[in-house]
C-alpha positions in Angstrom: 35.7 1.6 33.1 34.8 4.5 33.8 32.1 7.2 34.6 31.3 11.0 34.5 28.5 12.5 36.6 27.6 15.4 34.6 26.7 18.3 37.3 28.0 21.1 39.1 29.2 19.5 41.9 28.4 20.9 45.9 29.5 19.0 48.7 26.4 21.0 51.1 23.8 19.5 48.6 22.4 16.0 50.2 21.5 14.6 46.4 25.3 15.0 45.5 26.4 13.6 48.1 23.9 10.7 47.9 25.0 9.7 44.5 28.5 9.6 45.4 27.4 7.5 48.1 25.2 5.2 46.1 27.6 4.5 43.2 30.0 3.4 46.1 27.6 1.0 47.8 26.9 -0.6 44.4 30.4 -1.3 43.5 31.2 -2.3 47.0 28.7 -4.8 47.4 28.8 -6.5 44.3 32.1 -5.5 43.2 31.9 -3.4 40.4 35.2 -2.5 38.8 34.5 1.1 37.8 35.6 4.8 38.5 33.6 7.5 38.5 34.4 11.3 38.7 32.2 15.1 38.6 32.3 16.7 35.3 31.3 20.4 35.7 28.7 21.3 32.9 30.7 24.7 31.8 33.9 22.4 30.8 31.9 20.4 28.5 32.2 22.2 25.1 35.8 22.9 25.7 36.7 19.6 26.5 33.9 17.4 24.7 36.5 15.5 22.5 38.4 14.5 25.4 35.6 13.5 27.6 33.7 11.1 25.0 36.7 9.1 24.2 37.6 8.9 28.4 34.1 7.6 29.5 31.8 4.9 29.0 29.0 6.1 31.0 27.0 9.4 32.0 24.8 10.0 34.8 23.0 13.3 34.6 22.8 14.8 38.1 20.5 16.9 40.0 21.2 20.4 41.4 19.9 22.6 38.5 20.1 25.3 37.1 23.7 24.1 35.4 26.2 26.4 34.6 26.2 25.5 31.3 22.6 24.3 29.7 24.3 23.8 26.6 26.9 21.7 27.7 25.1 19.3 29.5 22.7 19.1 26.3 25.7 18.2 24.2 26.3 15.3 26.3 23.2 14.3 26.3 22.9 14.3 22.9 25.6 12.3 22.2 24.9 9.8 24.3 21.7 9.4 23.2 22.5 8.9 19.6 25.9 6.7 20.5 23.8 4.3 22.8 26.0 5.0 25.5 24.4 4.1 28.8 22.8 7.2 30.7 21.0 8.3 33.6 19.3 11.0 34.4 17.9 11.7 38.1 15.8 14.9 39.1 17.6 17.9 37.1 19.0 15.4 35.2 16.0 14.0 34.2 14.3 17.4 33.3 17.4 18.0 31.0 17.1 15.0 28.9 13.7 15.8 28.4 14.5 19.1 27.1 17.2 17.7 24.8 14.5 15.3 23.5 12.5 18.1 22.6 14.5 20.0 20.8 16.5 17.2 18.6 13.8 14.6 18.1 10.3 15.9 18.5 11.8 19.4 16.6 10.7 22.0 19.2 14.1 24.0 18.7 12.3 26.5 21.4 11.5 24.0 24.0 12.9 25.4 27.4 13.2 24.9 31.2 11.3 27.0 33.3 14.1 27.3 35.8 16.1 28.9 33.2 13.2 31.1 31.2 9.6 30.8 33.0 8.5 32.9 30.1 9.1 30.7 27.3 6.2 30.1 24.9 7.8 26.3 24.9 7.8 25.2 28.5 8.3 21.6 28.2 9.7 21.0 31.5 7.3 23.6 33.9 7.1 24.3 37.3 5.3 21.4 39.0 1.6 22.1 40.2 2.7 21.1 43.7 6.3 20.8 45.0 7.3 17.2 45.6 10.9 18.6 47.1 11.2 16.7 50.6 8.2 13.9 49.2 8.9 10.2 49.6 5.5 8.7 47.6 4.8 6.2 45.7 4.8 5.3 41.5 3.7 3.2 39.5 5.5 1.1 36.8 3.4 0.8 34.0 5.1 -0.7 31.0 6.2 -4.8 31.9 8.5 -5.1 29.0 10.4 -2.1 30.1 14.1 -2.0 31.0 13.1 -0.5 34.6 10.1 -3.3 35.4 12.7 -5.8 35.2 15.1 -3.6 37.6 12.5 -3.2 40.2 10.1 -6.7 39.2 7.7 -5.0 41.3 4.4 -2.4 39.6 4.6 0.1 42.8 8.0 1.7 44.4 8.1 4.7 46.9 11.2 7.1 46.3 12.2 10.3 47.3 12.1 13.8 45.6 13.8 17.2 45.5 12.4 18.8 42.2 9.9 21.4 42.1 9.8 21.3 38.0 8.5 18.2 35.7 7.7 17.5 32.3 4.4 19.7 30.9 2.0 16.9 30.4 0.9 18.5 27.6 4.0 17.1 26.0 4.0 13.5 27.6 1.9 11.9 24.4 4.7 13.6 22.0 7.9 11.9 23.5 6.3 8.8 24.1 5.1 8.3 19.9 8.7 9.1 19.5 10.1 6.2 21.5 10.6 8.2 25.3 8.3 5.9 27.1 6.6 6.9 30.0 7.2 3.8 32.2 6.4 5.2 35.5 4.2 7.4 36.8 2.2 9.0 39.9 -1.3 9.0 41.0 -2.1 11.5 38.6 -0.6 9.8 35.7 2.0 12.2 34.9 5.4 10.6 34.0 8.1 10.1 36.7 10.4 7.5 34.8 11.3 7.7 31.0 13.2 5.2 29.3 14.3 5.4 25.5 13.0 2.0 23.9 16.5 0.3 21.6 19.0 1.9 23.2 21.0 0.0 25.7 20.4 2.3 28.8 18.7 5.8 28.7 16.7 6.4 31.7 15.2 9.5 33.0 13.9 9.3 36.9 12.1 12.6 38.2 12.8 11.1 41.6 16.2 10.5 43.4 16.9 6.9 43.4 20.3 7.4 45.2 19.2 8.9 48.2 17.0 5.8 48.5 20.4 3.7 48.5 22.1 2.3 51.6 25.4 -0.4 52.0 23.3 -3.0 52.7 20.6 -2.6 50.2 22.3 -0.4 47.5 19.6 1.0 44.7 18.4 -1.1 41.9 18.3 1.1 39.4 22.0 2.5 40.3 23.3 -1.4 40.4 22.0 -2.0 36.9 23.2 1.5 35.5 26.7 0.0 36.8 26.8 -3.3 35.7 25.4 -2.4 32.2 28.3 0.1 31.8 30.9 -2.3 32.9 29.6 -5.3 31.0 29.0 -3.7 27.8 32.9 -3.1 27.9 34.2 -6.8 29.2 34.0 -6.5 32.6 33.5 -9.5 34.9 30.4 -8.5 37.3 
């Protein structure tokens, strides 16, 4: 089995190497049979064709802005409407909001600030206060939820590196549309997403890997792993 992390990859950036690390101490520990390589977001469109019949699982990295917007939507997209298992951390997260946006709620114009601050359609905006180098806490709010039965706990503390959300302004709209805010901060504003009926498409604003260590390897990474190699036959 195998899986893409879709992302510009940089060795010097700690949440790259922290997912790298984390997808190795999940498959180590409970012994996982799955690959994994980096799929750089401006190779996407060239080589789409290729890349959905070679993996079986996408995990949407952080380190935005991508080279290619467009080719990370793509992906996105497609796994989205193919129910192939995703995650999303940080950038990642912000990206399949956008996607969201644009395909399901119909805002063609939605945008990322990172990539046009002036956009009449910001809905992923800068965040009121940076949470970059935050560990704090959230709230799971939805018990029949995909993630409360990851965690089986309401309250987690993770760590951050993003300094842009989603516009809560936009929160109520992807939720009536089946993007469920199932986690949130003290303020209420959405840090987890997770589409309802699909097998696994969840958005994290935090960065669960960087959370993960050999002896206690992520949750949320774990089950991301073992849903891609069981929905394909794999003894886990």
């Amino acid at each position: 089995m195998k899986l893409a992390i879709i992302g510009d990859y940089n060795e010097d950036f700690r949440p790259h190497q922290a997912t790298n690390e984390a997808i190795l101490h999940s498959i180590k520990k409970y012994n996982i049979k799955i690959e994994f390589e980096w799929l750089s977001t401006d190779i996407i469109e060239s080589d789409f064709d290729q890349i959905i019949r070679t993996y079986n699982g996408f995990w949407i990295a952080p380190g935005s802005p991508y080279r290619s917007m467009k080719g990370a939507l793509k992906i996105i997209h497609h796994a989205r409407e193919k129910n192939i298992p995703t995650i999303g951390t940080c950038g990642g997260f912000q990206h399949m909001v956008i996607e969201f946006a644009r395909n399901v709620l119909g805002i063609t114009e939605a945008e990322h600030a990172e990539y046009d601050p002036y956009s009449s359609k910001l809905v992923v905006n800068p965040l009121g206060c940076s949470l970059a180098g935050q560990t704090l806490e959230i709230e799971l709010t939805d018990k029949s939820s995909k993630t409360f039965q990851i965690f089986e706990t309401d309250k987690i503390r993770e760590k951050y590196y993003c300094n842009f959300g989603l516009n809560p302004k936009y929160q109520n709209q992807l939720a009536d549309k089946g993007f469920k805010i199932v986690g949130t901060d003290n303020l209420k504003e959405a840090r987890i997403l997770e589409l309802e009926n699909h097998l696994f498409f969840i958005a994290t604003l935090f960065v669960p890997q960087d959370n993960s260590t050999e002896e206690n390897p992520h949750k949320l990474v774990t089950a991301f792993l073992k849903i891609i190699a069981k929905e394909k036959g794999t003894n886990i």
